[in-house]
N, C-alpha and C positions, 0 to 999 in steps of 0.2 A: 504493500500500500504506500510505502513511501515514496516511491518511484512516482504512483498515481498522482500525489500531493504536491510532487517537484512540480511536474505537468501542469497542475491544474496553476502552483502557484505561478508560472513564468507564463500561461497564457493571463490573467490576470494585468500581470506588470504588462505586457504589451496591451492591454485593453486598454486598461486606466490611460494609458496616454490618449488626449484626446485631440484623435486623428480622422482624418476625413471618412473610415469606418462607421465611428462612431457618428460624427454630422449625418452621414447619409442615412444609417439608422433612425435619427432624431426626424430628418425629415419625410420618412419615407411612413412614420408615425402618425403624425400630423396628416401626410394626405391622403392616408389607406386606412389606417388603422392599426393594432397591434399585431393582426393574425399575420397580413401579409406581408406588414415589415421582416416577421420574422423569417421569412424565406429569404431575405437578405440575409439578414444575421447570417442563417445557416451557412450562407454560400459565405459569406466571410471569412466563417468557423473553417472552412476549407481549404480554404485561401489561404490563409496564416498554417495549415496543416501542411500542404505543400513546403512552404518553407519548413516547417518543420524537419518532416520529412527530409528535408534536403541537407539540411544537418547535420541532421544523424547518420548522412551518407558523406560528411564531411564538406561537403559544396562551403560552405557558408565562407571559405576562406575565395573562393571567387568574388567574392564582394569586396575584397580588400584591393582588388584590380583598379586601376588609374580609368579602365575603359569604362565597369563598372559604376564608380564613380561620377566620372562626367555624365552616362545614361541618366545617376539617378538626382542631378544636381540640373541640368537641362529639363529630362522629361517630368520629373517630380514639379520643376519649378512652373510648367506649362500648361500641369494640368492644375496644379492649384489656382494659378490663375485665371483660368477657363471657369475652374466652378466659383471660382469668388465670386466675376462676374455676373453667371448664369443666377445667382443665389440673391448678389444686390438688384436684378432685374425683376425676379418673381418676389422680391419685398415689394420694389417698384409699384409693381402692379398689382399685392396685394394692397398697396394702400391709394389706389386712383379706384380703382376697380371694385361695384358691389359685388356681394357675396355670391358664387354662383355654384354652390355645390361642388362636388368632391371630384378632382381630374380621372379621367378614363386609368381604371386597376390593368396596372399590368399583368399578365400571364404569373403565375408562381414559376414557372422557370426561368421568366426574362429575370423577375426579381434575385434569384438564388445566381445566375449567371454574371449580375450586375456585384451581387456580392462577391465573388469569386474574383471579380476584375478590380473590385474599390479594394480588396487586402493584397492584392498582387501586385497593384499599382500605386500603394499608399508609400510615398518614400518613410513617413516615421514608422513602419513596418520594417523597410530595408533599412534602415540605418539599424533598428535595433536590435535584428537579425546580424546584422555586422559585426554590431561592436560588443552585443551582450550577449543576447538570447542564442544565439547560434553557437558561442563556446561552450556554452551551459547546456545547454541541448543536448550537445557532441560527448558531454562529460557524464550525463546523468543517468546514464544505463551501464550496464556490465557488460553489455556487446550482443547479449542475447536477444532473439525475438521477441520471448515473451517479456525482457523487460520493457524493449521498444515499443512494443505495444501497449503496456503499461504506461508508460510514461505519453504517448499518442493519445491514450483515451483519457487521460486528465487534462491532455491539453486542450482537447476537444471539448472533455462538461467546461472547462474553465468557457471559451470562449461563449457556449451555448447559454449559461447561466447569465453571464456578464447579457448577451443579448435580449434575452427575457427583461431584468431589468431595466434595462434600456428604453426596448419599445413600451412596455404597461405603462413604465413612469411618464414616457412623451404622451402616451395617447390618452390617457386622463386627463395630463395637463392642457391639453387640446381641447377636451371636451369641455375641461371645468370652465377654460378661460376665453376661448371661442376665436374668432380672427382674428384680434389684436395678438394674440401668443404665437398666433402661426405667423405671421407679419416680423414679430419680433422675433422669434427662431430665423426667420431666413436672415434677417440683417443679422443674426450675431453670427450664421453663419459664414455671411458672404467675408465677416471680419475675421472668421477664424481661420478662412480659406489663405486673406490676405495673407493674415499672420507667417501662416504656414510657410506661402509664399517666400516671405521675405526671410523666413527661416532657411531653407533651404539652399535660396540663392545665391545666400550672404555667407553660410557655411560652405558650400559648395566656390564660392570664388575666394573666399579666404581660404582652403585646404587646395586648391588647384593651380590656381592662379598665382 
């Protein structure tokens, strides 16, 4: 069980950080509701397993790569600023614009696929697969299957619990508070996007450049 507890607790530490995983959860809350957000979740929970996974195959030192690098210091930075804007736009218009009911549900596969892509693509996913979670990973079994499996399936409830909490908590607050909270979710998130952004970029041309 300790193995299980490693898992769950280092999927955890990469939750908590709040990264565009987590936004797209919060928003996907707000416009669908809790059921279907979670099919994000899920595909997140995978997303982050893949790295895992990769890990534990020792990959993670490919990230220490200069090429690597630049991908996630360029691409990271490009898309965070695509969603900041995308996010100050739909504040935009949530606040010119009456209320018009809830936007067309996606499919539960587009949503699990979309998650699968926002953990794959999240650079504070890759960075902390770099610099942390992927040594710790690499070190946290005895080399056997059944530990790696062990230590895979805690990483997994970790991520999966983390997302329950996530979506119920948004989609109450949704309800309680009504369009003004969805209004104000997008502008905090088009800020967290920014943030992100300038996170990334600033790291990235101070370590490259």
């Amino acid at each position: 069980m300790e193995v299980f507890f490693t898992g769950l607790l280092l999927s955890l530490s990469l939750c908590l950080d709040l990264g565009i995983v987590n936004v797209a959860l919060i928003d996907a809350s707000l416009k669908y509701g809790a059921r279907p957000a979670l099919w994000l979740g899920l595909g997140s929970c995978f997303g982050d397993l893949v790295y895992a996974v990769l890990s534990l195959a020792g990959m993670h030192a490919l990230l220490r790569f200069e090429a690597m690098q630049w991908a996630t210091w360029l691409g990271g930075g490009t898309v965070m600023l695509w969603l900041a804007f995308r996010m100050a736009r739909e504040a935009w218009r949530d606040a010119r614009a009456a209320p018009v009911g809830h936007p067309p549900l996606p499919a539960s596969h587009h949503l699990f696929r979309r998650g699968v892509t926002l953990a794959l693509a999240s650079p504070s996913a890759i960075l902390w697969f770099a610099a942390v979670g992927g040594s710790l990973i690499a070190r946290a079994t005895d080399g056997s299957a059944a530990s790696a499996a062990r230590l895979l399936a805690g990483f997994l409830a970790g991520g999966l619990g983390w997302s329950v909490c996530i979506t119920l908590s948004a989609s109450r607050g949704g309800k309680l508070l009504g369009p003004r909270f969805i209004q104000g979710c997008h502008g905090l998130s088009a800020l967290l996007y920014l943030y992100f952004a300038a996170l990334v970029l600033s790291n990235g041309a101070r370590n490259l450049l």
